[in-house]
N, C-alpha and C positions, 0 to 999 in steps of 0.2 A: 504493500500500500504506500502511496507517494507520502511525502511529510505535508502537503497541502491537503490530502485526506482528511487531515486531525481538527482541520481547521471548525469545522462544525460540533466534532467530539469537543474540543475545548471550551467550546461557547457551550455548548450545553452544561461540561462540568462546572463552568463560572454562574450560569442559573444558579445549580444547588446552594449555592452558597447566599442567596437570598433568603432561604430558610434556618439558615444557623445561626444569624447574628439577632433576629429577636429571639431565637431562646437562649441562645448568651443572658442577651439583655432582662429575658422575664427572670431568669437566676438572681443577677445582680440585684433587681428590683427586689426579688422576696427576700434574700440574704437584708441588704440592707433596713426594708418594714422588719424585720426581723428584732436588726439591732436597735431600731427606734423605741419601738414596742419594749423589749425590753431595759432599757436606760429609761422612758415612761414609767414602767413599773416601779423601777428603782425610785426613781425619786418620789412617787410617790409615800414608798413605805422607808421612805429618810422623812418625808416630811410627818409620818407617824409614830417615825421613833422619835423623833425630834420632840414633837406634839406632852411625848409622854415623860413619867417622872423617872423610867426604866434607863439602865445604865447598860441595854444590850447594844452590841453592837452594829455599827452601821449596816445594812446592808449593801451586798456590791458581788458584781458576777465577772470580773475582768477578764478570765480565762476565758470566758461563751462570747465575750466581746472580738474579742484578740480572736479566736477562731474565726468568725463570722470576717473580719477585718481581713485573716487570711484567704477566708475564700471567694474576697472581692478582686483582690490580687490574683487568686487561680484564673476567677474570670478574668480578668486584666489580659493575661496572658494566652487564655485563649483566644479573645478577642485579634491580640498579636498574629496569633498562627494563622488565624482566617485571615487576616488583612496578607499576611507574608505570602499565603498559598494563591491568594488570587492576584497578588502583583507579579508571581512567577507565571503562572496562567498566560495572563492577558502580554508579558515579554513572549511566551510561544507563540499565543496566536500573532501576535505582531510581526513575527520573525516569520512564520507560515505563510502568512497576507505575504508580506513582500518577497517571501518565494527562496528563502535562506533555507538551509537546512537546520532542522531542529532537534538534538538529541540521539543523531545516529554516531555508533559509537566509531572508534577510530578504526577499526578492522573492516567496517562496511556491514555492518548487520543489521538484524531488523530493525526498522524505525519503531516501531510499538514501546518494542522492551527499550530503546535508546531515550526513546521520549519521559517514560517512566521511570529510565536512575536518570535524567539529566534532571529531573521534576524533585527526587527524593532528594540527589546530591546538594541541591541548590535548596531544597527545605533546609535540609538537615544542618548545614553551613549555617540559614539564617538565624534557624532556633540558638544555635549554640553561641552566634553573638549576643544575641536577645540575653539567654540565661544569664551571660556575663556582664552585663552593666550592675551598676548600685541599684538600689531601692529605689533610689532618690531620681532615676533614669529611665525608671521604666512605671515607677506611679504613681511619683507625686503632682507628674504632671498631667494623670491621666486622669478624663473627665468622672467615669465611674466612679474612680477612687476617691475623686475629691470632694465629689455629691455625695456621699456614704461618710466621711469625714465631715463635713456641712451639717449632717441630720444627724448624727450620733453629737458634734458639737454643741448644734441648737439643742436637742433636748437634754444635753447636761448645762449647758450654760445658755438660757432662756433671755438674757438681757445685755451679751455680750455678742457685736459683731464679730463673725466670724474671718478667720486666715488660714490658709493650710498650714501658715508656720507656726501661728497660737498651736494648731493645736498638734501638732507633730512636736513641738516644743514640751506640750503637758504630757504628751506621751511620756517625754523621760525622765518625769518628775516636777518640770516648772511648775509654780502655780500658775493657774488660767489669768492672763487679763487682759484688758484690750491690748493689741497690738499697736502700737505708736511708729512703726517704720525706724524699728531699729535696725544698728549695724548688721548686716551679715552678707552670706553670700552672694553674687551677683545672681547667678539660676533662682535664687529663692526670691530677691528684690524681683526681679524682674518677669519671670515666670510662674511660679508660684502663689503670688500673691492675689486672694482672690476673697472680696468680702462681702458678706450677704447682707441684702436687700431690708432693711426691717418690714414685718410684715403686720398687717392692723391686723384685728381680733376684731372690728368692731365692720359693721354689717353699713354701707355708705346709705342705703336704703334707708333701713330701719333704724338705724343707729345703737343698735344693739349688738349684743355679742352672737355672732356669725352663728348660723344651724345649716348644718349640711351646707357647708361651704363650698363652691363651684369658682372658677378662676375662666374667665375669660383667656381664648387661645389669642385674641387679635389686640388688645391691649395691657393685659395681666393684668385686670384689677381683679378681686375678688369679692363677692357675693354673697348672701343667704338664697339656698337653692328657690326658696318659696317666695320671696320678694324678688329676687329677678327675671324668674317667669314671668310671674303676674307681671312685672315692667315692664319689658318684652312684648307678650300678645297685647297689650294696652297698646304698646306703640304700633305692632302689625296694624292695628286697625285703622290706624291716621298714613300708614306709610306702604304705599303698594309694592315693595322692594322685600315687606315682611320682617324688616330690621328695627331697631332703636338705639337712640344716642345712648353713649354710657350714662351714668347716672352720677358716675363720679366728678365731680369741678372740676373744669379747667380739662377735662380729655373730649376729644373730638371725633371718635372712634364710635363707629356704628357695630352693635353686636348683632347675634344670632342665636337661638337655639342651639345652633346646632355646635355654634365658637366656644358653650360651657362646657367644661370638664372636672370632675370632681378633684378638691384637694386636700389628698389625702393627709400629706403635711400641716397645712392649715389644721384640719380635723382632728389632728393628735394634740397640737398645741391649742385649742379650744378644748379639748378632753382635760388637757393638763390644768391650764388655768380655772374649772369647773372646778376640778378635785382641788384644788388649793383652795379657792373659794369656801367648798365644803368644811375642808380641816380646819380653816380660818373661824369660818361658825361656827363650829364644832366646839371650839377653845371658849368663846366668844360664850357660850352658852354658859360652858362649864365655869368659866371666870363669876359670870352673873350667879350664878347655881350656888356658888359660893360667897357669893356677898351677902345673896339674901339668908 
């Protein structure tokens, strides 16, 4: 079979690969709700020991953290491979297009098997560079990792912008505080540095604290699921386009039905802040309980 043969086999094998990178990605996703959820939990029953006159100790799971953190990194690196395997890919098909010979070996043998150790040789080369960079090379700068670092951040520190360098910092014991753009590395000043958005609690509609919060895909404000509807078809009715203005001051952005998306983030930190809420009354009652 000529090496232009392969040409169609290769585009095919570059399809499949449209199916592996969202279940990478639904990994990452649950790995990460994972660690949320439980640093959520955590602090909640800090803020119950806290609460009480008990002298037990804090609770804390750092080992289920630190696993969960590794296995954002596994995904990290499969991610790597799939990107690695489809850049050797698409150099064959490229080299087949313009009619090069592609992975026949040097004796004159079948193109099949040529094409398949030129494919393995050239993986296997990239992997074993990949493996050899620092940490600090292969995922501090990588998006998954730093969105999983972001949300395990936020919900241990609820009131402090986030850095990837705050918080790879608290990794090794700093305490947490804001970052002020101190001295360090040029990779870490310059790439690295990435810090999160404050996010309301509080519903721009209703003015209340967010229920079933939804986030706009075309402007990113966010919502109460039930007051933005209603907003919404109100507006479909005045606007034959079936859209309406955001509702938030000062944005000029037309939403949709179809633009909300649930946030699940939001929704955790509205969880959060309820249960503090509660514990706060909780104290509040017993303080009064005791006066009278």
């Amino acid at each position: 079979m000529s090496s232009a043969a392969y040409g169609p086999r290769i585009a095919a094998l570059l399809s499949q690969y449209s199916h592996q990178s969202p279940n990478i990605t639904n990994g990452i996703s649950h790995s990460t709700d994972v660690a949320v959820d439980l640093e959520d939990s955590i602090a909640i029953l800090r803020s119950r020991s806290s609460s009480s006159s008990s002298s037990q100790p804090q609770p804390d799971d750092p080992d289920l953290t630190l696993a969960l953190e590794e296995s954002i990194k596994s995904y990290v690196d499969m991610l790597q491979h799939v990107t690695i395997q489809q850049r050797i890919l698409k150099d064959m098909a490229t080299d087949v297009a313009a009619g090069r010979k592609v992975g026949e070996d040097e004796e004159g043998g079948g193109v099949s098997e040529g094409l398949a150790d030129a494919f393995k040789n050239k993986f296997r080369a990239a992997v074993q560079e990949w493996a050899g960079k620092e940490d600090r090379q292969k995922y501090h700068g990588a998006e998954p990792y730093i969105a999983f670092k972001e949300k395990v951040w936020n919900a241990r520190h609820p009131d402090m912008p986030f850095s990837i360098r705050a918080a790879l910092a608290a990794d090794e014991g700093e305490p947490a505080h804001q970052d002020e753009g101190g001295q360090g590395n040029d990779d870490d000043d310059m790439e690295l540095e990435i810090v999160s958005q404050h996010m309301s609690l509080q519903c721009p509609i209703t003015t209340q604290t967010l229920e079933d919060p939804v986030t706009s895909q075309t402007c990113k404000h966010s919502y109460s699921r039930g007051a933005i509807t209603e907003h919404i078809r109100h507006g479909e009715k005045h606007n034959p386009s079936r859209r309406a203005e955001c509702p938030v001051a000062g944005c000029a952005r037309y939403i949709t039905l179809a633009d909300l998306k649930p946030d699940k983030d939001l929704a955790r930190l509205v969880r959060r802040k309820l249960a503090e809420e509660d514990e706060e009354a909780g104290r509040e009652d017993e303080e009064y309980a005791v006066m009278d």
